[in-house]
C-alpha positions as CSV (number, residue, x, y, z in Angstrom):
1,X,0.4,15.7,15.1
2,X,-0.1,12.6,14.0
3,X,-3.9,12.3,14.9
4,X,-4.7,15.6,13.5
5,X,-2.9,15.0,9.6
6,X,-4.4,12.1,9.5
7,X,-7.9,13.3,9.9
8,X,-6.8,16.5,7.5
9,X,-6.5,13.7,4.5
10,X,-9.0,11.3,6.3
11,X,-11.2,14.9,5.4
12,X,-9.6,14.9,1.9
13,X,-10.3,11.0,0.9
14,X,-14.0,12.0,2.0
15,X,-13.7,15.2,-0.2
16,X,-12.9,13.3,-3.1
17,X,-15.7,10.5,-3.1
18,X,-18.3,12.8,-2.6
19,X,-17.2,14.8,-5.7
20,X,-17.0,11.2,-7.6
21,X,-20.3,9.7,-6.3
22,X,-19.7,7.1,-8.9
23,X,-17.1,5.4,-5.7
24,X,-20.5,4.6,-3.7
25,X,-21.9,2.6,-6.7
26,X,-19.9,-0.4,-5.4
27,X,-20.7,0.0,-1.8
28,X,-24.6,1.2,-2.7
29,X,-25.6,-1.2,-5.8
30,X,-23.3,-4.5,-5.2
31,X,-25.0,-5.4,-2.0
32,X,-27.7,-5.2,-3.1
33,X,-27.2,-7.1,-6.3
34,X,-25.5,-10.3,-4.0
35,X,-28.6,-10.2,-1.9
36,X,-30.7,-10.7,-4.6
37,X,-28.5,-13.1,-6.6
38,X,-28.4,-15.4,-3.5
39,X,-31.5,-14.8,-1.7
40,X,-33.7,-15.1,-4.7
41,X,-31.6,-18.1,-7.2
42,X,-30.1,-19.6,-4.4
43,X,-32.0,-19.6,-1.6
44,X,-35.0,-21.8,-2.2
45,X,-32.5,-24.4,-3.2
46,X,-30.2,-23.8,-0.1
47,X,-32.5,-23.5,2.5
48,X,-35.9,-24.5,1.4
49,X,-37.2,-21.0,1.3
50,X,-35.9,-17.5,0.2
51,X,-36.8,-16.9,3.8
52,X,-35.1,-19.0,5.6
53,X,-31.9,-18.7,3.6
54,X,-32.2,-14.5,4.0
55,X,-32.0,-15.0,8.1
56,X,-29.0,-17.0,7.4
57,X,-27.3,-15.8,4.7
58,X,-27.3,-11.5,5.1
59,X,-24.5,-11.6,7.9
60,X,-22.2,-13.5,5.5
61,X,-23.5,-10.8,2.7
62,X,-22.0,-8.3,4.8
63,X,-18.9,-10.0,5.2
64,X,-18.1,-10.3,1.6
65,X,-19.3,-7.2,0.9
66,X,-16.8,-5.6,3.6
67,X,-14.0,-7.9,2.6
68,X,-14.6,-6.1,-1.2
69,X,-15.0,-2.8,0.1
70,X,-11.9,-3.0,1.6
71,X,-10.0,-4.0,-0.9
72,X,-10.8,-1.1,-2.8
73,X,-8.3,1.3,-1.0
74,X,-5.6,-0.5,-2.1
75,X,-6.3,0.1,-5.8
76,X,-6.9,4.1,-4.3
77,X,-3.2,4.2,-3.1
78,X,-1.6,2.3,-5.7
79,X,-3.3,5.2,-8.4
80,X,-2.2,8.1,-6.1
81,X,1.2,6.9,-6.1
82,X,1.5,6.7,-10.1
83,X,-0.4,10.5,-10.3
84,X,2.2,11.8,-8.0
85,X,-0.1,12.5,-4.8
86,X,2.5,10.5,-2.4
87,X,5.3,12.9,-3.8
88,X,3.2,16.2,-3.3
89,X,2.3,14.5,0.2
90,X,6.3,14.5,0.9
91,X,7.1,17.9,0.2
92,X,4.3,18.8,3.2
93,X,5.5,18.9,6.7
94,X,3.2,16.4,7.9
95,X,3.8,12.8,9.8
96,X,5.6,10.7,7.4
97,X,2.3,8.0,7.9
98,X,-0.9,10.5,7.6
99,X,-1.5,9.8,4.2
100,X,-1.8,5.9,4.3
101,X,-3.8,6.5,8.0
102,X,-5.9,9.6,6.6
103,X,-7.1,6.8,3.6
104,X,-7.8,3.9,6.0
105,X,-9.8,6.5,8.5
106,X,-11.8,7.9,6.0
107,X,-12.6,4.7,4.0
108,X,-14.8,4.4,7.3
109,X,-17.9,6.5,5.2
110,X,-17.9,3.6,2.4
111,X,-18.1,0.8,5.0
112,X,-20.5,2.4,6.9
113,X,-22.7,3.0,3.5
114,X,-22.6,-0.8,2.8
115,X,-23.2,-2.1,6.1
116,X,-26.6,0.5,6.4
117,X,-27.7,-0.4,2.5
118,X,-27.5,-4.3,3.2
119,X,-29.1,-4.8,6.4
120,X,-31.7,-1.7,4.8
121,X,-32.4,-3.5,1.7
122,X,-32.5,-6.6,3.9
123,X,-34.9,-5.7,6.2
124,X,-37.3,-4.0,3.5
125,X,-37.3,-7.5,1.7
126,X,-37.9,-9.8,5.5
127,X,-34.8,-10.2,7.2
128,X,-36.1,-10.1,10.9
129,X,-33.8,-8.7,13.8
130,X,-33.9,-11.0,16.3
131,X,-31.8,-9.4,19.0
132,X,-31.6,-6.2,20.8
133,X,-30.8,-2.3,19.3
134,X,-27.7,-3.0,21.3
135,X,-26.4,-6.0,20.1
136,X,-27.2,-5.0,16.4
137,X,-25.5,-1.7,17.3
138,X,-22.4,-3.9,18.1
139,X,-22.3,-5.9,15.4
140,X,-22.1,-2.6,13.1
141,X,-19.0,-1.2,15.1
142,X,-17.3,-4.5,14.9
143,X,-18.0,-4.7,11.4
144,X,-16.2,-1.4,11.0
145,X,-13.4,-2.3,13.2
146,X,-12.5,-5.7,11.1
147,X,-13.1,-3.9,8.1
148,X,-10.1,-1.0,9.0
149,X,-8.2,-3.5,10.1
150,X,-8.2,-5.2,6.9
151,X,-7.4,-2.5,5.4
152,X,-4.4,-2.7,6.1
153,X,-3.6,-6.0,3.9
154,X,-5.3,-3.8,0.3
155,X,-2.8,-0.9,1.5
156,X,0.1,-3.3,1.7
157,X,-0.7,-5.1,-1.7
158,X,-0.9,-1.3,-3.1
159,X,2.3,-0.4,-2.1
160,X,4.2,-3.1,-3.9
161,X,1.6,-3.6,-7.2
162,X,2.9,-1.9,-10.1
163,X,-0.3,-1.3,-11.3
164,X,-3.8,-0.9,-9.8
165,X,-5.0,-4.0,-11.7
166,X,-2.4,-5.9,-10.4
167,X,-3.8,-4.7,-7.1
168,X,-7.7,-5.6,-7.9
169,X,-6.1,-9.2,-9.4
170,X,-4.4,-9.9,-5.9
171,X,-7.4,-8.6,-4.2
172,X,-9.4,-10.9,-5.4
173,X,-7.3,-14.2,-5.1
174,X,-7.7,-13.2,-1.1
175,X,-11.2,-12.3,-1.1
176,X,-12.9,-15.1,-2.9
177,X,-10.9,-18.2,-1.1
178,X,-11.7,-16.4,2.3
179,X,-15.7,-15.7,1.8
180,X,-16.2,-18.8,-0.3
181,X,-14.1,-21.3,1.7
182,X,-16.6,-20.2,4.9
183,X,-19.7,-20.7,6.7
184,X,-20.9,-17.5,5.1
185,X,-22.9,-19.1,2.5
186,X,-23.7,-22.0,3.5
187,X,-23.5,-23.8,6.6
188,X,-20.1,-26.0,7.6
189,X,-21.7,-29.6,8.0
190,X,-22.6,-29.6,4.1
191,X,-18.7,-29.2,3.1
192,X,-16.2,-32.2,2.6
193,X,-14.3,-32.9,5.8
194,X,-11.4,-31.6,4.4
195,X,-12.6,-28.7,3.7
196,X,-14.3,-28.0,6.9
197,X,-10.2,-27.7,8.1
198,X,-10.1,-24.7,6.7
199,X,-13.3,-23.4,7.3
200,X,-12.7,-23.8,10.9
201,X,-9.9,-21.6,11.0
202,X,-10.9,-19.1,8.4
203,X,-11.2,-15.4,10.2
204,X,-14.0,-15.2,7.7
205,X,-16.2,-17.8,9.3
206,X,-16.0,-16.2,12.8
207,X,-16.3,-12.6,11.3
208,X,-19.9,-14.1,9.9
209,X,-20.5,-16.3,13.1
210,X,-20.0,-13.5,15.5
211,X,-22.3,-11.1,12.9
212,X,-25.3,-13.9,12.9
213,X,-25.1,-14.0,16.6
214,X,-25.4,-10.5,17.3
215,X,-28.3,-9.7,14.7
216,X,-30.2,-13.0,14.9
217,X,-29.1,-15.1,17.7
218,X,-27.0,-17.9,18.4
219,X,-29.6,-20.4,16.6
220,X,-28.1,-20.3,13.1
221,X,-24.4,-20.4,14.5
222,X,-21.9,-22.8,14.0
223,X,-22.5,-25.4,16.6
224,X,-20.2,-25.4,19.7
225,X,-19.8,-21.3,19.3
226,X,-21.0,-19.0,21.3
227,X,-21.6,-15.0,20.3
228,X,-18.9,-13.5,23.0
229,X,-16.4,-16.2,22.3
230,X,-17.0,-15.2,18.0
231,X,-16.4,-11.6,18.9
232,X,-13.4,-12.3,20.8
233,X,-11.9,-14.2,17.8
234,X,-13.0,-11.2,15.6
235,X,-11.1,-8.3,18.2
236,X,-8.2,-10.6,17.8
237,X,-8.2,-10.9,14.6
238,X,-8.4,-7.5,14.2
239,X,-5.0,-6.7,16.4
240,X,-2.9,-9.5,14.0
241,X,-4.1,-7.5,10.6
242,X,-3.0,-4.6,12.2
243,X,0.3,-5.9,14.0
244,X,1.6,-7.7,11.3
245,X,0.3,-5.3,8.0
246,X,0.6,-1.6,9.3
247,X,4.7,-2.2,9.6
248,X,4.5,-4.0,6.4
249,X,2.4,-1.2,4.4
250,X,4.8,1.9,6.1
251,X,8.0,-0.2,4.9
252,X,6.7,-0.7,1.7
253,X,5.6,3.2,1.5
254,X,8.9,4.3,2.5
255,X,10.3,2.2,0.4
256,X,8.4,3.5,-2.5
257,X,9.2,7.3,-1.7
C-alpha cells in the first residue's frame, strides 16, 4: 500500500512540474550557467587551460548541481504545507508517509534532467569520456541514489521552517560549506592544511571523487583513492542520510499534522 500511494503522488509531483515547466529552468539553465562560469573565467587560471580544468572540474559541477536540486523539495513541502495540501492529503485513506515518499520518488525526473543537461552541454563543449558506457552508466545511477537520499535532509528542514525562504536560507548554509569546502573545484593539495581536515571527511569530496573516477578515470582522483573504495563511501553515505533523516522528516510531519 505503501509502494503504490507513493508512486500515485510520485505521479502527481511529476504532474505538477510538467504543467509549471518554469521548475526545470533551475535543473536545465543553472548547469549550464556554472559550467560556463567556471570552465570559461576560471579555468585557464585553475588549470592552465579551459580544457584541462573541464575534465576535472564537470563531476564536481554535477555534484553541486545535485546538492541544489535537492534542496529544492524542501521549499516544495514547506509551500504545500502552508496551501493546505498535507491536510487534504490526511483526509485520504492513504499511508500516513506517501506524500513526503511520493515527493522524494518523483523529484527523480529533475535529477535526472540535470545530470543528462550537464554532462550534454559538457560533452558538446570537449569534456571526453574516458571510461566505459558502463561505468558512466554507474556513475548516473549513483548520482540519483545520493541525490534521493539527500533529500531527505531539504524535506526535514521543510518540515520545521516556517516559511519556504527560511527553507532556501538553510539550504544554502549546507550546500555552499559542503561543495566549496571540497575537492570539487579544485584539487585538495592547493588548500591550507587545516582545511584539507575537512575536506577529507566531506561526503561531498568522495561524491565528486567516486563521479571523476567513473567518467574519467582514476588519474584526476584524490591520491591514495581508488574508484570502488569512492563508491563504497558514497553507498554509505547514502544509508546514514537515509537512517538518520527519514525518522527525523516523518516526526517532524507528524508533528506538523
Amino acid at each position: 500500500m505503501i509502494v503504490r500511494d507513493s508512486l500515485i503522488l510520485a505521479q502527481r509531483t511529476v504532474t505538477k512540474m510538467v504543467r509549471n515547466p518554469e521548475q526545470f529552468l533551475d535543473v536545465s539553465v543553472q548547469p549550464i550557467v556554472m559550467t560556463v562560469i567556471f570552465v570559461f573565467i576560471f579555468g585557464g587560471a585553475i588549470a592552465g587551460t579551459s580544457q584541462d580544468y573541464l575534465q576535472f572540474a564537470l563531476p564536481g559541477i554535477i555534484v553541486q548541481t545535485i546538492m541544489t536540486t535537492a534542496m529544492t523539495i524542501g521549499v516544495n513541502l514547506n509551500s504545500d504545507l502552508k496551501n493546505g495540501v498535507f491536510d487534504r492529503f490526511r483526509s485520504l485513506p492513504i499511508a500516513r508517509s506517501a506524500p513526503l515518499m511520493g515527493a522524494v520518488t518523483g523529484d527523480v525526473v529533475r535529477h535526472s534532467i540535470a545530470i543528462g543537461v550537464t554532462l550534454a552541454f559538457g560533452a558538446a563543449i570537449g569534456f571526453r569520456f574516458l571510461t566505459p558506457w558502463y561505468s558512466v552508466a554507474t556513475a548516473i545511477v549513483l548520482m540519483i541514489v545520493f541525490a534521493m537520499s539527500l533529500c531527505w535532509t531539504s524535506v526535514f528542514i521543510g518540515m520545521l521552517a516556517r516559511s519556504s525562504g527560511a527553507v532556501q536560507g538553510l539550504s544554502f548554509l549546507i550546500v555552499f560549506p559542503l561543495t566549496f569546502g571540497s575537492s570539487a573545484f579544485v584539487p585538495a593539495a592547493t588548500m591550507p592544511g587545516w582545511l584539507q581536515g575537512w575536506v577529507a571527511i566531506n561526503p561531498v569530496t568522495h561524491v565528486t571523487d567516486a563521479m571523476r573516477g567513473l567518467l574519467v578515470g582514476n588519474s584526476i582522483m584524490t591520491p591514495g583513492t581508488s574508484v570502488g573504495g569512492e563508491v563504497l563511501w558514497v553507498l554509505l553515505s547514502c544509508v546514514v542520510l537515509v537512517g538518520v533523516f527519514f525518522p527525523l522528516a516523518m516526526r517532524a510531519y507528524r508533528t506538523k499534522l
